[in-house]
N, C-alpha and C positions, 0 to 999 in steps of 0.2 A: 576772619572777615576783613579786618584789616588789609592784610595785605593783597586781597582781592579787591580793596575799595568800597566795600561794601557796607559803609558807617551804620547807614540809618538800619542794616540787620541788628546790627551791635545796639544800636541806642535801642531797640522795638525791644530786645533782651533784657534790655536793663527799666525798659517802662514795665515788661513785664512780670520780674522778678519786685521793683518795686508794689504794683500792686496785688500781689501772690502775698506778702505778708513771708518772701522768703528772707534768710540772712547767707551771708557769706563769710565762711570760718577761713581766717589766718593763722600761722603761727606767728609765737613772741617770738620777737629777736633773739634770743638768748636760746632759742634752741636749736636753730637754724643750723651751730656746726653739727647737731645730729645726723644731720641730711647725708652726710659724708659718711658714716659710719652705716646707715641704711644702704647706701648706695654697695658698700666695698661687701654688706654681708648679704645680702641678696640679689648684690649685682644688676641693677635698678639704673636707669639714667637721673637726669634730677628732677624731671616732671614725677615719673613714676613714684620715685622716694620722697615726694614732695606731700603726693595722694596721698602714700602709704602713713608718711607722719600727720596727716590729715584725721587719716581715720582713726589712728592708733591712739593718739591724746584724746580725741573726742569719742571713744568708745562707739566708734561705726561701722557697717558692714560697707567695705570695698562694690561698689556696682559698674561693672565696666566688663568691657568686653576682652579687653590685654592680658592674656595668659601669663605674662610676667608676673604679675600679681599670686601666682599661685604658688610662687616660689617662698612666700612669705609664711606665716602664721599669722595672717588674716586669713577668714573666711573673701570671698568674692562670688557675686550670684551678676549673672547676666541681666539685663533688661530687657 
């Protein structure tokens, strides 16, 4: 949305998610050089390996439409 200019999408997302009672999961810095080791064993870019350590710490199912993802030992279910 950004780079279309599209702010006030971006901010309606985030008034959204604020009152949805959602959170948004990070990793700690300390594990981040994982991401490199994701990337070279499943051959992942770094959004993909980013998800994948996403889901992988926080015990979650992959939902996404990216076939890449199958290359993993995660599950992944389409939406």
């Amino acid at each position: 949305m950004f780079k279309i200019k599209r702010f006030e999408v971006f901010n309606n997302f985030i008034s959204d998610l604020q009152s949805s009672n959602q959170s948004i999961i990070g990793l700690k810095i300390d594990i981040y050089k994982t991401l490199k080791d994701i990337s070279e064993k499943y051959n992942l870019d770094f959004d993909d390996s980013y998800q994948y350590l996403i889901a992988k710490t926080n015990n979650l199912t992959l939902i996404s439409f990216d076939k890449d993802f199958d290359k993993t030992d995660l599950k992944r279910i389409e939406p």
